[in-house]
N, C-alpha and C positions, 0 to 999 in steps of 0.2 A: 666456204663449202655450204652449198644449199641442207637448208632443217627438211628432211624427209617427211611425209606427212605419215602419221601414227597408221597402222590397218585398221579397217572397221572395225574387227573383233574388239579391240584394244583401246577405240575412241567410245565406242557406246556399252561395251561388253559389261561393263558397269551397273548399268541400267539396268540390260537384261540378268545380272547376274542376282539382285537386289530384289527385281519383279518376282524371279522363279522363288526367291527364298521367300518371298512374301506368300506367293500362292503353296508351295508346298507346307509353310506353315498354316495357312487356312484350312489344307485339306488335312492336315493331321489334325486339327485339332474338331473338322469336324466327324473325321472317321472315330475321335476319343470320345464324343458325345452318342456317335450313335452305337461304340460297342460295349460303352458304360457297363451297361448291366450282365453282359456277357465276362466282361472281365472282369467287376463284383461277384458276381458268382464262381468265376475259375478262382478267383483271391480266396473264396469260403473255401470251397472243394478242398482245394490245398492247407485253408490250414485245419478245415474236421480231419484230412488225412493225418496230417502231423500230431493232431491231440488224441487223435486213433494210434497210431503210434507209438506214442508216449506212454498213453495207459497199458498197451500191451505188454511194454517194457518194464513198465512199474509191477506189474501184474508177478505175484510168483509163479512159478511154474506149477508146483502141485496145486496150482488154481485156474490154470488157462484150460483146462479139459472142460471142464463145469461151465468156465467164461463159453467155449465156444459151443457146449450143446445148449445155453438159453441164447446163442444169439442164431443157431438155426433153427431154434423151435420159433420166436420170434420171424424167422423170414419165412418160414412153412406157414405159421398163422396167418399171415400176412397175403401170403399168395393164394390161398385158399379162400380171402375174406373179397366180397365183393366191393370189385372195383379198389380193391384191396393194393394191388402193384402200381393204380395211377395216384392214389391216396400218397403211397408212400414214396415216391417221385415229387411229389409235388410238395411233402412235408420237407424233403432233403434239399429241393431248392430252395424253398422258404429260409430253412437253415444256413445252406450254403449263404443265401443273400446275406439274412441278420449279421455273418460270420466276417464278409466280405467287406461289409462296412468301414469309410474314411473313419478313422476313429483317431481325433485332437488327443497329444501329448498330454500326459498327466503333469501338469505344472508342480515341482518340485513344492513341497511342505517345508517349512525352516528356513531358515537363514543358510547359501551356501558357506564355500568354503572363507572366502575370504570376508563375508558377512559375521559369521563366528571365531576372524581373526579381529575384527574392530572390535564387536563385543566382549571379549576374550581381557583386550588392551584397555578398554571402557573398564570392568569390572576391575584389573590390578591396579587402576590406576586409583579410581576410589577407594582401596583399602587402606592406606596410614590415616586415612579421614573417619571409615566407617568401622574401623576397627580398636576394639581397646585390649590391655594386656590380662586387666581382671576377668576377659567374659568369659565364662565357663563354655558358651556356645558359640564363637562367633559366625554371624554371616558371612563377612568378609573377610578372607584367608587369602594368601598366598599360593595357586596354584588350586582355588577352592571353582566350584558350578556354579556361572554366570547365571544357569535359569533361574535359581532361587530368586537372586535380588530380582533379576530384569522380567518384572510381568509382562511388557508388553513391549514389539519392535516394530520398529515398519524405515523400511529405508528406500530409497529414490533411486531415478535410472541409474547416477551415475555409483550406487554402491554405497553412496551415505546415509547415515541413520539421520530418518528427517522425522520418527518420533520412538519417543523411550520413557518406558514409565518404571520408576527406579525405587524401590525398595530398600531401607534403611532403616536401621536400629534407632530405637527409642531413646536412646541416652542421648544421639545428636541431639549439638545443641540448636534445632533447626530458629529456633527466636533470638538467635545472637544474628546482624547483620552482618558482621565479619565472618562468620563461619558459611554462610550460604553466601557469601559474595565469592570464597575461595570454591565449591565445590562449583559455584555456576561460570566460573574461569576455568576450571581443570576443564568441564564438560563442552566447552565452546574451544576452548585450544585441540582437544582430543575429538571431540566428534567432527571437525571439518571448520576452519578457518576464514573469513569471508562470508559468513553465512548470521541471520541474525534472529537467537532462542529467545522461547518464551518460556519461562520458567513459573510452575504453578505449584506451589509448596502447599502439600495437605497435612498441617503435624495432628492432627485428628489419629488419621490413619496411615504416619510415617511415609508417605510418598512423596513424591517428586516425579511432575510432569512435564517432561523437556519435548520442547514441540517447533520444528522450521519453519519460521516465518514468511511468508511470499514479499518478496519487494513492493513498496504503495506502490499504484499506479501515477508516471509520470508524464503522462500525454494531456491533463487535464487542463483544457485552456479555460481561460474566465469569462464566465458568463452568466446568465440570469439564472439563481438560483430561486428555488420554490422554496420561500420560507415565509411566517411570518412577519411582521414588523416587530422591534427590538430583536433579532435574528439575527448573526451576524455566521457566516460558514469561516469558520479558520483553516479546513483544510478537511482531508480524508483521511481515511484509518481503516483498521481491521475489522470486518463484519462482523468479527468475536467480540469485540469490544462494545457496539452500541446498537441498540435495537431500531433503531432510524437510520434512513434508505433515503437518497436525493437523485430522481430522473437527470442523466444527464446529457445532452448532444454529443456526439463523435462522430464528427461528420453526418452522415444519413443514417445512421441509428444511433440507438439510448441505448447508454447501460444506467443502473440502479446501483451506487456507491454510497459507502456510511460515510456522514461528513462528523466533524467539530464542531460542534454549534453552538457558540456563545451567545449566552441573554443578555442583553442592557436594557435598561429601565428601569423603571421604579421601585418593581419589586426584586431586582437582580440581586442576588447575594455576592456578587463579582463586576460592578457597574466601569472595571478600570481593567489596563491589561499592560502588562510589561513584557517585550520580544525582547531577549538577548540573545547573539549568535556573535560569529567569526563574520573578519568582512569575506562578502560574495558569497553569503550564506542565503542570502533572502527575505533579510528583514524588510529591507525597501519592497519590494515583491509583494510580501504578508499586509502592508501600508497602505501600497495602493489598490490591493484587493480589499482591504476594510473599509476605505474612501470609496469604490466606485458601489459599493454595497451601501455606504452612508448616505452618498449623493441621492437615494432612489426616495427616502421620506425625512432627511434631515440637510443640516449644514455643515458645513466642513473649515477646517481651520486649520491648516499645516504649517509647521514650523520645521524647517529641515535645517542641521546643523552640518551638512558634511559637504553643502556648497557644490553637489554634483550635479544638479539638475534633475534629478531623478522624478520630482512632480512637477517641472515645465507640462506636462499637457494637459496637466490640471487648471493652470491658471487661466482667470478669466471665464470659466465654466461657472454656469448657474447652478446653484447653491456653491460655492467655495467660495469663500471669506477672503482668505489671502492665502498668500505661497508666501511666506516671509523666510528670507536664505541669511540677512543681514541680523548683529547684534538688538541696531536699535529699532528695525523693527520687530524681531522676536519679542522686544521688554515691550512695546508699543502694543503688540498682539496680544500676548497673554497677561497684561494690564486690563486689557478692554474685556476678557476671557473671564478673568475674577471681577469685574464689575456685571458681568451678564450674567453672571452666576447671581451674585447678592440683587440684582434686578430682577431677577425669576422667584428669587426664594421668596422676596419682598410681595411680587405679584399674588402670588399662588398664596401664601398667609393670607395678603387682603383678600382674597377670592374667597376662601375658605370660612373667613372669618363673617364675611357678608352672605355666608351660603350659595353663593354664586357659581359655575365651573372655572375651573382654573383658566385665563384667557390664551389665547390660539398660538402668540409671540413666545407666551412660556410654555408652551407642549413642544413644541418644535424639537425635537436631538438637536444637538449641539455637538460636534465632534472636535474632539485637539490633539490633533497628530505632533504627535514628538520625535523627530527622526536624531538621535546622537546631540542630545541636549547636552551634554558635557562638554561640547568643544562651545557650547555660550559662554557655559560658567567658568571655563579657562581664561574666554577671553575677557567677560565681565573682569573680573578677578587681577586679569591683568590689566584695565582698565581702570581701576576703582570704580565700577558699577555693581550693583545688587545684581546676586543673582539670580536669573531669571528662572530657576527653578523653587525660588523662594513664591513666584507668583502660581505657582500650582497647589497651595495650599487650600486657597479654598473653592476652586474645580473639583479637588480627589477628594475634598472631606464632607462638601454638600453638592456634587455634583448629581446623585444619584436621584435626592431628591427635585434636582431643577433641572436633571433630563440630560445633562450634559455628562459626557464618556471624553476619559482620557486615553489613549494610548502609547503610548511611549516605547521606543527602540532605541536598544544601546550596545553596544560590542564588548565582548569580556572583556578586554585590557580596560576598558573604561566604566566600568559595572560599578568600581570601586566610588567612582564620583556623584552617582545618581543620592540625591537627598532623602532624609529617612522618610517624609510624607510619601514621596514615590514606591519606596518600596512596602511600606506599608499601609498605603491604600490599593494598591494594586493585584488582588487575589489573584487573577488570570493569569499566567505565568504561559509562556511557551521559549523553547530553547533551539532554536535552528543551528544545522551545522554540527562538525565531529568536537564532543564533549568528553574528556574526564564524568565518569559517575560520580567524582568527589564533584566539579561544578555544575551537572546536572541536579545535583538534592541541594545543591547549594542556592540552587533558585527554584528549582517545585518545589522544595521542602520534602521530595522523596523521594529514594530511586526507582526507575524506573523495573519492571519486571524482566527487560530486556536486554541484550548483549549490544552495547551503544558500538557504532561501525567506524571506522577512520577514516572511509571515501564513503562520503555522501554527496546524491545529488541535491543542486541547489534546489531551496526549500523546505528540503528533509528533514524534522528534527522531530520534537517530543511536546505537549501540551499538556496543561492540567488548570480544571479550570475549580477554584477554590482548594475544598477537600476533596478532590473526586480523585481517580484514579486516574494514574498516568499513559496517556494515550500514544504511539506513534502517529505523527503527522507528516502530511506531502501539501503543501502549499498549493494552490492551482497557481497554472502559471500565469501570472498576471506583468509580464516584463515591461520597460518604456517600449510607447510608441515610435519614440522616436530614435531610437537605439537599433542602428543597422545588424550590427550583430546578434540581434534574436528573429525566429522565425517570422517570416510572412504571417503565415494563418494567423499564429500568437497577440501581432501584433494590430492587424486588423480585429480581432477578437477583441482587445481593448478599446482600439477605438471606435467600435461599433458602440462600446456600455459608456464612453465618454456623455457629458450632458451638453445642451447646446451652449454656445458661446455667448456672454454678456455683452450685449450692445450697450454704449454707454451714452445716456440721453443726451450730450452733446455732441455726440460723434453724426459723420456723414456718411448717409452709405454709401458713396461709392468715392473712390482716390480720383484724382484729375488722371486723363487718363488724354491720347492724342487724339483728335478728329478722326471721326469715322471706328474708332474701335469701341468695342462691346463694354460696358462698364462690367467694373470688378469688385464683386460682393466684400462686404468688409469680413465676412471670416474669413474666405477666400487668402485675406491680407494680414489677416491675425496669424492665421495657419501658416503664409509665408514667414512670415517674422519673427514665430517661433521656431 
């Protein structure tokens, strides 16, 4: 059976049906502009009538006589007064208008309803803590007024309390670490889960400052940062935390972000640094972002124990020493590492001694990257060789003075193995990855101020550099290059900060190649082969 063709009405009706509602919404909305002020005014009229109204109703009766002969004596004055009736028209629409006026909701004062059920729940929940049986007065009761303790609230779109300033008794024991570790658990289980507090403890004046943390920023790819020399950026943090700002690219605009800013050199009071995290945390990451920062006024020396490849696109770049992945080159490496050391120190004495500057070979930075040194000393060990972190003794003990910075990374299960020169020459501590509080003070030597996360992104962790205060850090991202599985942009970002490639003065430039085609640069063939 032949398909009928639809009727006009029915095939474009559509159109027109879609046009009319367009235009008739045009003309309503321009007839609402232009009778604006007409219907501001009937809006007043109506409501002076209704508050006219009102008062009359309010008005007692053995008073409305009196009401009504001053408001005729007032319209006789009035009518009598020149130009007295256009006066008074024109005062009533003036009125009218003022009356007629769009007037924005009075935005509610306080916490609503279910605002003053968290805080409600907030407040019982801290009482077996903040309360005791002797107080003659207590604050904290049972079925007692939240406003007392809580000076101050402020809470988020979604209804959470994102700050609270919390009032408590003098007797807590607020300088016992066990006692404010429990109430800053109650307050992070009960104010909203997933979320990560900063806790500001004033036992001065008995308070406590719980405040929402914003997530770092994780978009931060690597790149040339604005620092001095001895400089090194370990990452970004909270604007609260540090009074220093780094311009940064993103795409075709800058933002202004607080970084991490580690000192090395001479007068550093932290000239070494130790990274522990979980694997896929981002030690490797943290690494090669401190080597392509290294590479800009020193040399570089990596020793990687976990055989991933992860600084292949380091090797053979000017300034880097070696990439050694092997046992006997590691002992081979940081052999050569502790004699560069007593060769600087030696320099720099004669220099000093002769009054002379110290010469150019011993100023140089010296970097030695330690990526999971324990799996040498396993293997040393099971080998019958020395172990190779026995050759870091005197890099970490007189490296400060001969210019030369260790770094070292290691994964908690294996923390236990690193030797005691590493961990105490090492002031710089930084902790990547979801930590126990018990293993986070275990290597800053403090806990952090904050409610540590169980899913963090890679990078994410905690830094402290000597005594200073413990920092949240975000790594920039600095992934392999050669690693399909990380962004494009990321990875071109790295290898834009890479250094040129070492030609090696018996090398030829170009490979044999067949008749008549174009010769092929020798990075060109390094870059293949890696």
């Amino acid at each position: 059976m032949a398909r009928r063709p639809l009727p006009r009405i029915l095939s474009n009706g559509s159109a027109q049906i879609a046009r009319s509602r367009e235009l008739a919404r045009t003309a309503a909305d321009s007839a609402t502009d232009v009778l604006h002020p007409l219907i501001t005014v009937t809006r007043g009229l109506r409501r002076l009538a209704t508050a006219g109204r009102r008062k009359w109703a309010d008005t007692p009766k053995d008073k409305r006589g009196p009401l009504l002969f001053l408001a005729a004596s007032i319209v006789l004055v009035v009518a009598l007064m020149p130009y007295g009736p256009l006066l008074a028209v024109i005062t009533l629409m003036a009125a009218a208008a003022w009356q007629g006026r769009g007037r924005a909701e009075p935005e509610p004062e306080g916490p609503d309803e279910s605002q003053v059920q968290r805080l409600t729940s907030l407040y019982e929940a801290l009482v077996p803590y903040f309360s005791h049986p002797d107080d003659p007065a207590p604050q904290y009761t049972h079925g007692g007024e939240w406003e007392k303790s809580f000076s101050a609230t402020e809470f988020d779109d979604a209804g959470r309390v994102s700050h609270l300033v919390i009032r408590y008794p003098a007797y807590f024991p607020d300088g016992e670490a066990e006692a404010r570790a429990r109430i800053e658990h109650l307050l992070a289980a009960k104010a909203g889960r997933g979320r990560e507090y900063h806790f500001a403890w004033d036992e001065e004046g008995n308070q406590l400052t719980v405040t929402v943390l914003a997530p770092l920023p994780t978009d931060i790819a690597a790149q040339h940062f604005v620092t001095a020399p001895g400089e090194t950026v370990l990452g970004f943090t909270d604007p609260s935390e540090v009074q220093r700002t780094l311009p940064l690219d993103y795409g075709e605009e800058q933002r202004d972000v607080p970084p991490v800013v580690w000192r090395t050199g001479i007068r550093s009071t932290e000239p070494h640094l130790l990274v522990v995290g979980q694997p896929g945390s981002g030690a490797s990451t943290l690494l090669r972002c401190v080597a392509l920062q290294a590479l800009q006024h020193g040399d570089v020396l990596i020793v990687e124990g976990g055989s991933t490849g992860e600084y292949a696109c380091l090797t053979g770049r000017n300034g880097v020493l070696a990439v050694e992945c092997g046992l006997t080159g590691a002992q081979a490496s940081l052999e050569w590492a502790a004699h560069e050391t007593e060769r600087r120190l030696i320099a720099a004495n004669r220099a000093r001694q002769a009054g002379q500057p110290t010469p150019d070979d011993a100023k140089r930075p010296l970097w030695i990257l330690l990526d999971r040194p324990s799996v040498f000393s396993h293997l040393a060990a099971a080998d019958g060789r020395k172990d190779p972190q026995a050759l870091l003794q005197v890099p970490l003990r007189h490296g400060r003075a001969a210019h030369v910075t260790v770094v070292v990374a290691e994964h908690f299960d294996s923390a236990d193995a690193l030797s005691e020169a590493v961990r105490q020459h090492t002031r710089a501590r930084v902790v990547l990855g979801p930590a126990a509080p018990e293993q986070l003070e275990a290597v800053l030597g403090a806990p952090p101020h904050t409610t540590p996360l169980t899913h963090v992104p890679p990078g994410r962790g905690y830094a402290r550099l000597g005594n200073g205060p413990v920092h949240r850090l975000q790594v920039p991202s600095t992934p392999d290059p050669y690693d399909d599985a990380a962004s494009d942009a990321d990875r071109q970002a790295v290898l834009a900060l890479l250094p040129a490639r070492t030609t090696p003065a018996d090398a030829e430039p170009t490979r044999p190649v067949e008749t008549g085609a174009e010769p092929v640069p020798v990075e060109a063939v390094a870059a293949e082969q890696a």
